[in-house]
N, C-alpha and C positions, 0 to 999 in steps of 0.2 A: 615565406612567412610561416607557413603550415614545420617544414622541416628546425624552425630555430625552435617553434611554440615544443617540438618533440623532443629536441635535442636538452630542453630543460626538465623532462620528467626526472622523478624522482620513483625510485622503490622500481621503475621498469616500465611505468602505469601513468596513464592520464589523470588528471583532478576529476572527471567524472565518473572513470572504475574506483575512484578510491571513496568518494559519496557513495555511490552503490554500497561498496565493500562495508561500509561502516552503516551506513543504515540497515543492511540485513543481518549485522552481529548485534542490531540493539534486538532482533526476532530470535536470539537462541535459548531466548529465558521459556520459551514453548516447552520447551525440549528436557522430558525429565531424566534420563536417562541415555548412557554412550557406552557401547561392551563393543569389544574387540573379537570378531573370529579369527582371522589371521595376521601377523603382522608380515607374513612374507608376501600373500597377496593384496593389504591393506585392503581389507574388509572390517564392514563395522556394521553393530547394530544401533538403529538412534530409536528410542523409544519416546513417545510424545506424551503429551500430561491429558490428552485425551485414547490413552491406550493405544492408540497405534502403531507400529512399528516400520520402520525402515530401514533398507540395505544402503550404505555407504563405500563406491571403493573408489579408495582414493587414487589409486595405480592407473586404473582406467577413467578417472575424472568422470563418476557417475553417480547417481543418487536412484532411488526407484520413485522419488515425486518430478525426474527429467525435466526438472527447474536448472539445473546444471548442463545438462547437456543442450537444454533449449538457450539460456544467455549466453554460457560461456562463461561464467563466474560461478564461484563455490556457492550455492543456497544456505538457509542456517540451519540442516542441517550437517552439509558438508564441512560449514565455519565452526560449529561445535566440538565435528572429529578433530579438525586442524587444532584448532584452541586446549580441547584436551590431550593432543600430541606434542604442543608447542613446537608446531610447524610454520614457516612461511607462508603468509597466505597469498603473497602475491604468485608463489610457483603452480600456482592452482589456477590461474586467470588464463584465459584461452590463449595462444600465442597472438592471436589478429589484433589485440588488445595493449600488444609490448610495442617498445620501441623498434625493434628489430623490423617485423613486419611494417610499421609505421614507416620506417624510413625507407625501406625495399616501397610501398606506395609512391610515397612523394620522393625519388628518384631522380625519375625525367620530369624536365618541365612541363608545368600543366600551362598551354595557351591559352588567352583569354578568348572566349566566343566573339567573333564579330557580328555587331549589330549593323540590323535594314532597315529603313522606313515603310515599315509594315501599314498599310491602311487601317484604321478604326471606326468604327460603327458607331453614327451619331444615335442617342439615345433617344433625340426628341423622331429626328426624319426615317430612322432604319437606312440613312443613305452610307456609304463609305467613304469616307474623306481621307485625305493624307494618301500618302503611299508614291511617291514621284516615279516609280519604275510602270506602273501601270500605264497602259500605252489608252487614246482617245476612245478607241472602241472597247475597252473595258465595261461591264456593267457594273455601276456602284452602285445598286441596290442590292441588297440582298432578299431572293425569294424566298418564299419556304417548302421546304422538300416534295420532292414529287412522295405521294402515298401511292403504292404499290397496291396491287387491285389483291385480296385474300384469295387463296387457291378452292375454299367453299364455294359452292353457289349461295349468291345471293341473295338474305332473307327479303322477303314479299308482302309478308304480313308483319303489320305490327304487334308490338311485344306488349300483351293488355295490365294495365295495372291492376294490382291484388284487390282491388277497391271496386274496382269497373261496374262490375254486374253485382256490388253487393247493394243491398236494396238498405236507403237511407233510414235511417229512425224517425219517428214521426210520434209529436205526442199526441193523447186522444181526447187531452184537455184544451189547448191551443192551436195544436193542429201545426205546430211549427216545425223542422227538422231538428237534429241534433239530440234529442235525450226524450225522457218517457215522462210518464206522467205522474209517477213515483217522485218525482224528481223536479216537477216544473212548478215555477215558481210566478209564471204568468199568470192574468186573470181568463175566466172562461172567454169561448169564443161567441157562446150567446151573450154574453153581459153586453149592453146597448148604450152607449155612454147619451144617447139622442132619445133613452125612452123620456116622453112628457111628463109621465107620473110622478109625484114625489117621491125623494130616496132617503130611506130611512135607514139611519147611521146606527151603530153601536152608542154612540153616547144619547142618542135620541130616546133608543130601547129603554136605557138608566133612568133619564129624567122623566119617562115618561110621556113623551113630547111623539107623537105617535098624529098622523094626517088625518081628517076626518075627510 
């Protein structure tokens, strides 16, 4: 199957180097700038539109951003040197990536793995079911790992929380924990909800209306 899918490339290359190829020549419009130092070494300078500059040689398939040497395909700016050489860009693709290699792979026949009835792990029990090669004395549970004892000695004392010994807030209106008295919004701790006396309200004060 694999050797007929190869035997149909086209250009030398698979439909997936060739989406690569073409999506990284839509990234050469970066690129302001392509000077030539040698053409016998095929060296080049690629200058980018954020000033930066790069070494290009095409002889040894390498770039100085090793986007090239890392895929195996020409990066954009390797695709810019080619493009302004009007060179081939598939002779630039790694060889692992041609037909040649591809067929030297799939060669010899690849056999298909043979399957076992492997046991599975019921989700609800933790037991293991299935598996017919398992012989009676089998354990079809599964336990969980023995924990190996640390090569420290073992702590003794417990680890105190940051909190432990810190002494709780208390207000000095209510008398209650948690916040001060700057802040509390409860009624005093002497106010007597069971004193007998009359209580004389704020609108009382208004009206007038005051106990004899």
């Amino acid at each position: 199957m694999r050797k007929a899918t190869v035997d149909k490339w086209k250009n030398g290359v698979g439909e997936r180097i060739k989406k690569k190829l073409r999506k990284t020549l839509d990234h050469i419009g970066s690129i302001l700038h392509v000077e030539m130092f040698s053409r016998s070494l095929g060296e080049y300078s690629v200058t980018l539109m954020n000033s930066r500059s790069l070494v290009v040689k095409l002889r040894e398939g390498t770039c100085s951003c090793r986007q090239w040497q890392t895929h195996g395909q020409p990066c954009e700016h390797a695709m810019a040197v080619i493009k302004k050489e009007k060179l081939w860009v598939y002779n630039f693709v790694n060889p692992c990536y041609k037909v040649a290699t591809q067929r030297t792979i799939y060669l010899n026949v690849v056999h298909p793995m043979e399957t076992h009835d492997h046991g599975m792990v019921d989700e609800n029990t933790g037991a293991v079911v299935g598996g017919e090669e398992f012989d009676d004395d089998f354990n079809r549970r599964i336990l969980p790992p023995k924990n190996q004892r640390p090569p420290e000695r073992p702590q003794r004392r417990r680890i105190e929380s940051q909190t432990q010994r810190v002494k709780p807030r208390r207000c000095s209106k209510c008398h209650k924990l948690g916040h001060y008295k700057s802040t509390c919004r409860n009624p005093r701790t002497d106010f007597d909800d069971d004193y007998p006396g009359d209580v004389v309200t704020a609108e009382d004060l208004l009206q007038g209306n005051l106990p004899r």
